[in-house]
KEPA-259042 format. One record per residue (C-alpha): residue in one letter; chain; x negated, y, z. Coordinates in Angstrom, 3 decimals. Example, Ala and Ser with C-alpha at 12.3 -4.5 7.8 and 13.67 -1.06 7.14 Angstrom:
<nodes>
['A','A',[-12.300,-4.500,7.800]]
['S','A',[-13.670,-1.060,7.140]]
</nodes>
This chain:
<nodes>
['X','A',[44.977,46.196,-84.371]]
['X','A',[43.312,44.264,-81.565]]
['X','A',[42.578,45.108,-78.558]]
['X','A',[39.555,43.111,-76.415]]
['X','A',[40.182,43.350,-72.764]]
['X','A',[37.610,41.434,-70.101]]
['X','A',[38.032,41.638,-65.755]]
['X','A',[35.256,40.938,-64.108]]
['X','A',[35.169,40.115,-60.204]]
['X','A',[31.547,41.057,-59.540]]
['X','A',[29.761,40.383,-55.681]]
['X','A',[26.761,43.134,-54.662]]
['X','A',[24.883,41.303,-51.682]]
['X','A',[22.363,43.969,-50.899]]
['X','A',[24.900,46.889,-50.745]]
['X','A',[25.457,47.867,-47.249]]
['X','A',[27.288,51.100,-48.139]]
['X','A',[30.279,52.602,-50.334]]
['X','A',[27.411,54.888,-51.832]]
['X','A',[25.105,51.978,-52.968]]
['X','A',[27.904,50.175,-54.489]]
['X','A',[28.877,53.194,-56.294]]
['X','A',[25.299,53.142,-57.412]]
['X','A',[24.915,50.093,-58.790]]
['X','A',[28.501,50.152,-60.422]]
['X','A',[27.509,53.436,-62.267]]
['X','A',[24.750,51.687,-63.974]]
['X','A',[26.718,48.536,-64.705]]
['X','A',[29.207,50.911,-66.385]]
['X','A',[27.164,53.218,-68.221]]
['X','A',[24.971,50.934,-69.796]]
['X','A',[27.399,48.859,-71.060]]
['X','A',[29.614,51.941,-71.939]]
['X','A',[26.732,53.206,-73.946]]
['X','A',[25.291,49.851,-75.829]]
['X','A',[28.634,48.324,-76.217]]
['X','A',[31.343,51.385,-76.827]]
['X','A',[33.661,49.519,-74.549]]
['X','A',[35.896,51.790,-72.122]]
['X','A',[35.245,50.579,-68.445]]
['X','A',[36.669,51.677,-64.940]]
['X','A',[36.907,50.022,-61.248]]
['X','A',[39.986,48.590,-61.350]]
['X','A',[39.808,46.749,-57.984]]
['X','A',[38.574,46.751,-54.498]]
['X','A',[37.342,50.316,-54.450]]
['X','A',[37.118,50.396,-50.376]]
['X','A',[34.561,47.378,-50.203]]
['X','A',[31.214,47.085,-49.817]]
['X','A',[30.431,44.138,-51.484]]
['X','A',[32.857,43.337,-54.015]]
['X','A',[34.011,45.209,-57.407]]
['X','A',[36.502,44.593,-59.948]]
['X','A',[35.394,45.870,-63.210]]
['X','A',[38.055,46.003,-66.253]]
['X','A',[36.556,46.744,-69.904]]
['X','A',[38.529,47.641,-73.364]]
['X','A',[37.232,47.984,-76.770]]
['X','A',[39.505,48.282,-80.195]]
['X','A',[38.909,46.446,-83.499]]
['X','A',[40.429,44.198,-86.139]]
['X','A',[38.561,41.054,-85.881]]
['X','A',[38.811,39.186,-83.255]]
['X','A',[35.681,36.997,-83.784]]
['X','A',[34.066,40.617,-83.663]]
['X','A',[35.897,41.178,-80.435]]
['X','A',[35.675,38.454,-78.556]]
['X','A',[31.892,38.488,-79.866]]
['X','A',[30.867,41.479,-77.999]]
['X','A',[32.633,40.870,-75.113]]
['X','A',[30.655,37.593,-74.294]]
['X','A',[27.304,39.881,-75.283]]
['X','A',[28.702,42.722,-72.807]]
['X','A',[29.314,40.030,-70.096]]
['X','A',[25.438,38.572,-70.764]]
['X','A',[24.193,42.002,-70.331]]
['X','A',[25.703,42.281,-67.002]]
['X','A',[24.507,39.244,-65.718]]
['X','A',[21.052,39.784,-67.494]]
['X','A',[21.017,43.177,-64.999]]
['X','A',[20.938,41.277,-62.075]]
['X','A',[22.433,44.270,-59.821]]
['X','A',[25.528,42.016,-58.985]]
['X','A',[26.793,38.580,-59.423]]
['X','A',[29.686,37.756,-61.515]]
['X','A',[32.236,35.657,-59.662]]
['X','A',[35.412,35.095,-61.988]]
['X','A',[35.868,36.585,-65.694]]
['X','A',[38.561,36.681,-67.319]]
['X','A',[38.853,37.862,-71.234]]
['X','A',[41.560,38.070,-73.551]]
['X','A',[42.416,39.859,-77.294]]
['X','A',[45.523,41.165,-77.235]]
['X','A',[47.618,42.082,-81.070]]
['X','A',[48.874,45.367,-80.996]]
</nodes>
């Protein structure tokens, strides 16, 4: 069993508010919840405005697979423009 994990350090320049980040992190996380079946939650810097630490998992066996829809996931994001993605970091782990 593998497990795909990704960490993504994401900037929101036109949030001015705890309530429009929450916004915009909602729709970051359920679209790529729903399209990509991945498990996501804020896993950093939940008392900022402007910045957002996203973590995402998803289970499988092949890695290619894996790592696959991870870079897909990460395109979508960026494809949203809602924030800007300033460091990613992926990885498969064997379980």
């Amino acid at each position: 069993m593998l497990v795909g994990v990704a960490r993504l350090e994401l900037f929101l320049p036109e949030t001015h508010s705890l309530k429009q980040k929450r916004q915009i992190l909602r729709k970051i996380m359920g679209r790529t919840s729903e399209k990509f079946g991945v498990n996501v939650a804020e896993v950093d810097h939940q008392d900022l405005w402007q910045r957002a630490a996203l973590g995402f998992a998803v289970v499988g066996s092949d890695g290619g697979v894996l790592s696959s829809l991870l870079d897909q996931m990460i395109r979508t994001i960026e494809e949203m423009d809602l924030a800007r993605i300033t460091d990613r970091r992926t990885d498969l782990v064997d379980f």
